[in-house]
C-alpha positions as CSV (number, residue, x, y, z in Angstrom):
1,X,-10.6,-9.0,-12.0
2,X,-11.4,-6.9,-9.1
3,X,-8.4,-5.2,-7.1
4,X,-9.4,-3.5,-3.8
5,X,-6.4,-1.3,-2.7
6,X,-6.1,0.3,1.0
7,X,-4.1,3.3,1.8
8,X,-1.8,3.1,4.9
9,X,-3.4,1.2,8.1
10,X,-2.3,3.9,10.7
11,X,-3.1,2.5,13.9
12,X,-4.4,-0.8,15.6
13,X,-7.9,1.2,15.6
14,X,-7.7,1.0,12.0
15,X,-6.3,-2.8,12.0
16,X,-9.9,-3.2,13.9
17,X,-11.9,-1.5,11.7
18,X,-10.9,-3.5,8.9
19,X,-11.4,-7.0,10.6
20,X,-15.3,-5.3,11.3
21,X,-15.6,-4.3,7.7
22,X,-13.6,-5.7,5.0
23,X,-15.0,-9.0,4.4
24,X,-18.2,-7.2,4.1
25,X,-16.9,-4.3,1.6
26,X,-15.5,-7.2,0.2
27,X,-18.5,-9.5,-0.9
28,X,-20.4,-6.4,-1.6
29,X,-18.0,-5.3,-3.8
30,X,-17.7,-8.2,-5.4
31,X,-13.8,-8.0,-4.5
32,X,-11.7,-10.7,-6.0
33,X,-8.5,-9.4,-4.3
34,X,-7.2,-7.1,-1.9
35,X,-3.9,-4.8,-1.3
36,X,-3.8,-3.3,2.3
37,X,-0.7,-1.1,3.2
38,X,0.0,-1.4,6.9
39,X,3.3,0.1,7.6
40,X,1.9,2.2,10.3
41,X,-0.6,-0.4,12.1
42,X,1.5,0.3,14.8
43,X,1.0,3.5,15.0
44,X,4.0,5.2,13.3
45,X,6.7,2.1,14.2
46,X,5.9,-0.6,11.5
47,X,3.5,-3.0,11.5
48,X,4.0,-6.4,13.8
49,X,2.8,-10.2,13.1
50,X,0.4,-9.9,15.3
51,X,-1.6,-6.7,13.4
52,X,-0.4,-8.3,10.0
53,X,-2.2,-12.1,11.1
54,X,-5.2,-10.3,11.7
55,X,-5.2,-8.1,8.6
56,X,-5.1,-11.4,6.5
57,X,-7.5,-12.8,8.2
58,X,-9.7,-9.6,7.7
59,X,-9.5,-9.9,3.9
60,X,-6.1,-8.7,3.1
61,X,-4.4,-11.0,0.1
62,X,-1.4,-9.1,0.5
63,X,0.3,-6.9,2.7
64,X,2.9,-3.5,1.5
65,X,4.7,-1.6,3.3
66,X,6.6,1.8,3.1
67,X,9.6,3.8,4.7
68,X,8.2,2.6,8.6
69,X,8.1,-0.8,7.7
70,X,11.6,-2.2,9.2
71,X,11.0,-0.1,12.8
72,X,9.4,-3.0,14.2
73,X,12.4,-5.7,14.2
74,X,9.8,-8.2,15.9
75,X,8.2,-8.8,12.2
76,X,11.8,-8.7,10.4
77,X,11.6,-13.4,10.5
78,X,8.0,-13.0,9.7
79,X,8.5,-10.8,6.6
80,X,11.3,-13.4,5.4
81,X,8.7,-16.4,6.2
82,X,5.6,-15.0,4.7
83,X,4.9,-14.3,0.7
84,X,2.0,-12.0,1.0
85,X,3.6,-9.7,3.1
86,X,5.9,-6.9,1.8
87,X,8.8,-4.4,2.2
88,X,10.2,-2.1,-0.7
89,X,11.8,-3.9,-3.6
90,X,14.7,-1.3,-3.4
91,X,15.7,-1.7,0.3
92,X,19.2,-3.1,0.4
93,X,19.5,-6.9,0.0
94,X,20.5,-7.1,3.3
95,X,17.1,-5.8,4.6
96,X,14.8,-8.2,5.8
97,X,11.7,-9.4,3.7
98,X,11.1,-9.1,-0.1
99,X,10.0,-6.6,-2.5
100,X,7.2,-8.4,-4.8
101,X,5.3,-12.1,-4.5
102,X,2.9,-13.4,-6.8
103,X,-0.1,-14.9,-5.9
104,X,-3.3,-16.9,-6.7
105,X,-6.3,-15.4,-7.7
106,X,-9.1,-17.3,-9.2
107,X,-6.7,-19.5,-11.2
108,X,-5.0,-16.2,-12.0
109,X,-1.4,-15.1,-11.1
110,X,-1.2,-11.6,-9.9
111,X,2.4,-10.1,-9.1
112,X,2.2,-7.1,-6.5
113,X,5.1,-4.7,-6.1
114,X,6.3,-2.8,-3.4
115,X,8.9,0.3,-4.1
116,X,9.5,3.5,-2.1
117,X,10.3,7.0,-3.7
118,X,13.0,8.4,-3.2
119,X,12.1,12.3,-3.1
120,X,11.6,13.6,0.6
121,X,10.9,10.6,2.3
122,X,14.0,9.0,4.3
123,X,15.6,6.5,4.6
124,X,16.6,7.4,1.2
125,X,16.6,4.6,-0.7
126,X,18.2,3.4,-4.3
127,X,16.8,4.1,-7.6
128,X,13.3,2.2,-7.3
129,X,13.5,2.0,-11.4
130,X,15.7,-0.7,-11.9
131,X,14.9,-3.0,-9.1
132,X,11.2,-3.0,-10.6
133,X,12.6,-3.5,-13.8
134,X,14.6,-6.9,-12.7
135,X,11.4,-7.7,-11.1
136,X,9.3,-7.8,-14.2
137,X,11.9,-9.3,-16.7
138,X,12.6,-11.9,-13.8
139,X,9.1,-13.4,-13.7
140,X,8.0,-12.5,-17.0
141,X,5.2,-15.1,-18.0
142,X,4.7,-16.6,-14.7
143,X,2.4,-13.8,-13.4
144,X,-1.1,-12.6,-15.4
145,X,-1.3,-9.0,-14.3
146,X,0.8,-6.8,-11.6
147,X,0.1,-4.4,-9.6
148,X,2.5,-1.2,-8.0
149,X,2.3,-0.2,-4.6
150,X,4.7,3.2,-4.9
151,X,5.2,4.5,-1.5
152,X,6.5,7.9,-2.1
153,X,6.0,11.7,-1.0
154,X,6.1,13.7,-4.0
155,X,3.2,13.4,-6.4
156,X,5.0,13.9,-9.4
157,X,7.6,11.5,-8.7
158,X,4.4,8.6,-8.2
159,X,3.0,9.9,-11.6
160,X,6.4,9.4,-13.3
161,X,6.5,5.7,-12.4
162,X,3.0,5.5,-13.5
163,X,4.1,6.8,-16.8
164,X,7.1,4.7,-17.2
165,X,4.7,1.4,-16.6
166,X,1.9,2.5,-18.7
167,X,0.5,-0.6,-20.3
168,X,3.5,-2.8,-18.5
169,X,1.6,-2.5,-14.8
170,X,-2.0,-3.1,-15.2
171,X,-2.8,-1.0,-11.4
172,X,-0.2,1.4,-9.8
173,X,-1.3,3.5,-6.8
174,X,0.5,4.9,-4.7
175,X,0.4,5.2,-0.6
176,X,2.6,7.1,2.1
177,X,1.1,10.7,2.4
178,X,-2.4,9.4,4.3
179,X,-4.5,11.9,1.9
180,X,-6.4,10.3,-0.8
181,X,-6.2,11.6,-4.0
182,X,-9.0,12.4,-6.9
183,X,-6.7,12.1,-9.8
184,X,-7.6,7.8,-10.7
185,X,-6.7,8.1,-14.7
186,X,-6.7,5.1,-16.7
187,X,-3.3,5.9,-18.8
188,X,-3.0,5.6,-22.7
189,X,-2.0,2.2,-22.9
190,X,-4.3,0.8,-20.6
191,X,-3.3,1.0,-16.8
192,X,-5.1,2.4,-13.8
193,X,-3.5,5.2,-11.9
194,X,-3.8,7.2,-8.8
195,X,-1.7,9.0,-6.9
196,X,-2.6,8.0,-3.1
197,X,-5.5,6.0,-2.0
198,X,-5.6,7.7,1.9
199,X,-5.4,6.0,4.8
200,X,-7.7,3.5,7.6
201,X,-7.6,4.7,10.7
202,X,-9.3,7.5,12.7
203,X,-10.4,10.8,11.4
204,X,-10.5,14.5,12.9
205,X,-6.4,14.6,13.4
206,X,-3.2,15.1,11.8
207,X,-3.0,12.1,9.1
208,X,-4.4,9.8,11.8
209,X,-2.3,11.5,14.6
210,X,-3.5,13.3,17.6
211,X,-3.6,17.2,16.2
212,X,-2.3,18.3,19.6
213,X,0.1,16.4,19.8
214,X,1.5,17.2,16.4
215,X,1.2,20.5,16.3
216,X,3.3,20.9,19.6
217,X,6.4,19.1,18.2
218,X,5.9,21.2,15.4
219,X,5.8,24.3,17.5
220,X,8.8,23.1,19.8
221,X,11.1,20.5,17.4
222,X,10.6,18.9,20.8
223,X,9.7,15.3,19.9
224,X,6.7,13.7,21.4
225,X,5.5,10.5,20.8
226,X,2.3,10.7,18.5
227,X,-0.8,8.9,19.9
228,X,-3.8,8.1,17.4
229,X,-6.8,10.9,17.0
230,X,-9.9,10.4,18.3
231,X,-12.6,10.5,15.5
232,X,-14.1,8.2,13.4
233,X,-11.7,5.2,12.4
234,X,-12.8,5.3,8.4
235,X,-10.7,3.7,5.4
236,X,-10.1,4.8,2.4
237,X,-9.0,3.2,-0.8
238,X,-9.4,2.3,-4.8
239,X,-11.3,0.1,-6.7
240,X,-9.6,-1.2,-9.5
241,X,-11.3,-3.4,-12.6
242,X,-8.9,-5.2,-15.0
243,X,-9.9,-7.1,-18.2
244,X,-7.8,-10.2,-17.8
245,X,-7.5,-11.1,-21.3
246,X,-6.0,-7.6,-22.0
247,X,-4.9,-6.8,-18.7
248,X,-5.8,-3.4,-19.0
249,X,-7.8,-1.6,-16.4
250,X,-11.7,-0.5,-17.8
251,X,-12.1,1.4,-14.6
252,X,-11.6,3.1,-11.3
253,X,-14.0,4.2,-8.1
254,X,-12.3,5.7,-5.3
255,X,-14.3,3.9,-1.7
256,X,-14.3,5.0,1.9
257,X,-15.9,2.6,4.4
């Protein structure tokens, strides 16, 4: 099984670029299923059903989200209404949306989880731990391998969960800080890892954001509404192979497109 994972969509530039290009990446990949993370599509405010209707029908098989996710209270009916779209397991119940769905893959179940950190990133949300812990015991034998999407800051913090799921989580990689990483380990007991897979949107900025325009506010503490940079919209990601029979992960290749 071939998992294709997308770091945070960052702007509807980068929504574009992916209906352009991700079938495409996909076939010559040989792709079996993909994870895009489009809690900034919007740029910075969430992700709406509009971006998220065209991201599935770019390619995406399922759809995470992060700390941005609920700013967009246009999408909250369309994340209770639609499986393959995703908010953090470990928002409060009350929160729109869900936290994990399992889907079809080739006569395969995969289970995809969502969970935020909880180490400078806000809101600050509960313990992630147990609510992917309910997750896994709740569907135990109904899903063939699962996949983590941990949105979090702090690097150590996304290797920890990687860690605790060693072997349990056949892919975990984590999203939120727009930088890929070049750390993709496959752990001791068999699952693949890496600490942030980047971002899809456009290039020569702040994490996708107008440098001007960010370094002002950062000059000032005056707020300014961020508006996308101007380079070239690129995405970044992680290719992830998994031996079904084991459901370990045989290897990794970092992709930008």
């Amino acid at each position: 099984m071939r998992i294709l994972c997308i770091g945070d969509v960052t702007s509807p530039g980068g929504v574009e670029h992916l209906c352009q290009n991700l079938w495409r990446v996909r076939k010559d990949r040989r792709v079996d299923f993909c994870i895009v993370n489009a809690e900034n599509a919007a740029v910075i405010t969430g992700v709406n059903p509009e971006n998220a209707e065209k991201l599935f029908k770019a390619g995406a098989d399922c759809i995470t989200g992060g700390n941005h996710t609920l700013r967009q209270r246009t999408v909250y009916t369309y994340l209770d209404d639609t499986e393959a779209i995703l908010r953090p397991i470990n928002f409060d119940n009350a929160a729109p949306g869900h936290g994990y769905a399992i889907l079809d893959c080739n006569g395969y179940k995969i289970m995809v989880i969502n969970a935020m950190g909880n180490i400078h990133i806000e809101p600050t949300l509960d313990n992630p731990y147990p609510y992917i812990d309910r997750a896994l015991e709740r569907e135990k034998g109904r899903y063939d391998i699962a996949v983590l999407d941990i949105h979090a800051e702090a690097t150590g913090e996304k290797a920890a969960i990687g860690y605790a799921y060693d072997g349990e989580i056949s892919v975990i990689f984590g999203t939120h800080t727009h930088v890929p990483t070049c750390d993709e380990i496959i752990l001791p007991k068999g699952t693949g890892y890496i600490s942030d897979v980047g971002m899809c949107g456009e290039t020569g900025g702040v994490l996708g954001m107008d440098p001007s325009l960010v370094v002002r506010q950062l000059r000032t503490r005056v707020p300014v509404k961020f508006e996308p940079a101007k380079g070239e919209v690129l995405a970044t990601g992680a290719i992830f192979d998994v031996d079904t029979s084991t459901k370990k992960c045989v290897s990794i290749e970092r992709i930008k497109f």
